[in-house]
C-alpha positions as CSV (number, residue, x, y, z in Angstrom):
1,X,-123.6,-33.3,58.5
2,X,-123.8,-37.2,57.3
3,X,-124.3,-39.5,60.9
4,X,-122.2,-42.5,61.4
5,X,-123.3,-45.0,60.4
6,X,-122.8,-48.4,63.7
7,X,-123.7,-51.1,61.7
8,X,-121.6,-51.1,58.6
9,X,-118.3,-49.4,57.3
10,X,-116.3,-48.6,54.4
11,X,-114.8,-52.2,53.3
12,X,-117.7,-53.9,55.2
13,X,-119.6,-56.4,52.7
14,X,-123.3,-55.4,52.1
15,X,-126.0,-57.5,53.6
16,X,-127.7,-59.1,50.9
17,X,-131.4,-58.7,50.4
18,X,-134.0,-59.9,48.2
19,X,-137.2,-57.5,47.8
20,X,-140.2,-57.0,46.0
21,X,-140.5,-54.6,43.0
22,X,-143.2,-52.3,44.6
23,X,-144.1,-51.7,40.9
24,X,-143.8,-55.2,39.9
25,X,-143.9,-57.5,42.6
26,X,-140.9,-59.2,41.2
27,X,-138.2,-59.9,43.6
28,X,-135.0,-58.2,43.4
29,X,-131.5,-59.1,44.9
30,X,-128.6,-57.9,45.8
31,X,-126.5,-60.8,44.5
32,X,-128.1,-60.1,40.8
33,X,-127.0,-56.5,40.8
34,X,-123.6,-57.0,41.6
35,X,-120.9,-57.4,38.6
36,X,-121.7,-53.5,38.6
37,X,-121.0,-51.1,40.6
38,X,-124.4,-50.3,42.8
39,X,-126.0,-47.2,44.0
40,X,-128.4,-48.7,47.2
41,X,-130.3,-46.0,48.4
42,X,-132.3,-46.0,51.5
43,X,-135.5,-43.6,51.9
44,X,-138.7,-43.5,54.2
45,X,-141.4,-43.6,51.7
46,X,-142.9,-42.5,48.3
47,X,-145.0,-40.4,50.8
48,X,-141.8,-38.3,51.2
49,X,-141.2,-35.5,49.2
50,X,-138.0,-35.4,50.0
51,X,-137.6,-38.9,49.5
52,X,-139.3,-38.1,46.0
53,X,-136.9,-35.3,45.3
54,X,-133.7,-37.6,45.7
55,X,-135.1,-40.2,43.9
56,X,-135.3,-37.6,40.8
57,X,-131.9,-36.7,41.5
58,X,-130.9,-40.0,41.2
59,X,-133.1,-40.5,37.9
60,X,-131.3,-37.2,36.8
61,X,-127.6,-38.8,37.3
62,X,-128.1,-42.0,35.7
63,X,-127.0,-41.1,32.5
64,X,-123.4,-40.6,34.3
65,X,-124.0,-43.8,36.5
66,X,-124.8,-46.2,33.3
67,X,-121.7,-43.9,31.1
68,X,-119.6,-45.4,34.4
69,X,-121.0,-49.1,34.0
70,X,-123.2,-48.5,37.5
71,X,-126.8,-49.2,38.2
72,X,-129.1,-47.6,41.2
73,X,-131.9,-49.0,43.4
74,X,-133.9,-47.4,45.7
75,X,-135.2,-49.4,49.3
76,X,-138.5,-47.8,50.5
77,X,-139.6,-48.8,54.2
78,X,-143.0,-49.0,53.1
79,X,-145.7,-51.9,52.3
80,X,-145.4,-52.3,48.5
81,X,-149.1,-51.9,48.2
82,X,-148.9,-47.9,49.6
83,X,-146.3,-47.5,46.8
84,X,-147.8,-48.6,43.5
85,X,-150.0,-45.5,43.3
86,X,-147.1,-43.1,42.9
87,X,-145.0,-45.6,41.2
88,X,-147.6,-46.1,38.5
89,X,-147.8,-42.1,37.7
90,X,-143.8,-41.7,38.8
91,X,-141.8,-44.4,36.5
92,X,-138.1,-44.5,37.4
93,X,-135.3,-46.1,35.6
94,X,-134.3,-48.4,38.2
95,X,-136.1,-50.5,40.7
96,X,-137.9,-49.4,43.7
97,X,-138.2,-51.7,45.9
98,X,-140.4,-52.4,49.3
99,X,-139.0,-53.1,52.7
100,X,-142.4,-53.2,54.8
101,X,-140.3,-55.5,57.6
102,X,-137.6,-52.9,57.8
103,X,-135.1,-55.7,57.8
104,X,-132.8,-54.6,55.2
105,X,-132.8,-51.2,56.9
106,X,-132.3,-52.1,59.7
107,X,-129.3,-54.5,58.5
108,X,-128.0,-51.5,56.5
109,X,-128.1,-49.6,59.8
110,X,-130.4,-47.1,59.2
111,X,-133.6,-48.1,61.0
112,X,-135.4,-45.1,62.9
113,X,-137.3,-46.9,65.7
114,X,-138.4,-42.7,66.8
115,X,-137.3,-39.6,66.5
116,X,-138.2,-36.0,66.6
117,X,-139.1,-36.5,62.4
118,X,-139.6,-40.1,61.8
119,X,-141.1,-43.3,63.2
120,X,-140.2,-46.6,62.6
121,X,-138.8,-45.7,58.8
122,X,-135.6,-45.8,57.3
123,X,-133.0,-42.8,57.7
124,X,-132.3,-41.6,53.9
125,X,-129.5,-43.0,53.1
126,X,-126.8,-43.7,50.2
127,X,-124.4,-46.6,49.9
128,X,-121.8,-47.2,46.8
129,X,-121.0,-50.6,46.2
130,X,-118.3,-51.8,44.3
131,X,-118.5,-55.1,41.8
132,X,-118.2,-57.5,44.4
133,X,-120.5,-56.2,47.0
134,X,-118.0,-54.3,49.1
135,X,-119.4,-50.9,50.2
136,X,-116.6,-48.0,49.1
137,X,-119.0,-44.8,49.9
138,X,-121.8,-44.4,52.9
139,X,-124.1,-41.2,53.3
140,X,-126.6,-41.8,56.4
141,X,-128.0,-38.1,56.6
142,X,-128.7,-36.7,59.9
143,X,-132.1,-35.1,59.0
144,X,-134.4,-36.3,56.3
145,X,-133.5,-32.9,54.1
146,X,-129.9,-34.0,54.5
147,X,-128.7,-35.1,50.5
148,X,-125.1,-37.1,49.5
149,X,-123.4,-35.1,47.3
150,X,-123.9,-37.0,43.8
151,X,-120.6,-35.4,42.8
152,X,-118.9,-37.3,45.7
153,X,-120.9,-40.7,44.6
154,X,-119.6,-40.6,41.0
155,X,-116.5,-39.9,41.9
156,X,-116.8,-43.1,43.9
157,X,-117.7,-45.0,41.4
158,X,-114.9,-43.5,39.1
159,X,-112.4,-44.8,42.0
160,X,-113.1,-48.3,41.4
């Protein structure tokens, strides 16, 4: 069962970001993604095999995403440095980028200062954007083997 997310809502705007490309170094923002609709999700680390496993999912579904006109990112809370590794032997077709501050998680409202699983990391998590920035779908999973329903975030996306 998704957990409720206190920081944002459905209709709320998206905090803007601007990130490194943990592949890359280049920065990435928000504001240049938007015109589409966006896929933001939030994970804990390339570490994470589950983290890993969504991430594939994601790869998987972006045929349907870019046949809708949508693009995806991915948010690690992780220091780019610890990424490139994976990232190097693990391309994916849209940017994975480094939040080693944990500010934009914890903007998004899905920081995890401690818990039973996870310390100071992000909650996996998927928001839908819509063209303009406006969030119109959030999935903040209660436990890290907790998925969205990708069904549910295309559907989403065809709503807009």
């Amino acid at each position: 069962m998704a957990r409720e997310n206190k920081v944002l809502k459905v209709g709320d705007k998206a905090p803007d970001f601007a990130l490194p490309d943990a592949l890359t170094g280049e920065t990435v923002r928000l504001a240049d993604l938007l015109g589409k609709p966006v896929l933001v999700y939030f994970g804990r680390g390339t570490w994470c095999p589950t983290c890993r496993k969504w991430m594939s999912e994601i790869e998987k579904n972006m045929p349907e995403l870019e046949k809708r006109g949508a693009r995806a990112v991915a948010i690690m809370a992780q220091d780019p440095a610890r990424m490139q590794d994976y990232l190097k032997s693990h391309s994916h077709p849209f940017p994975v980028l480094a939040d080693a501050e944990r500010k934009v998680v914890r903007e998004y409202g899905v920081y995890v200062r401690a818990n039973f699983e996870s310390i100071n990391i992000a909650r996996p998590a998927n928001f839908v954007l819509n063209t303009a920035g406006t969030i119109r779908f959030i999935h903040v999973s209660s436990v890290q083997f907790e998925f969205a329903s990708f069904d549910d975030i295309l559907a989403t996306v065809d709503a807009m």
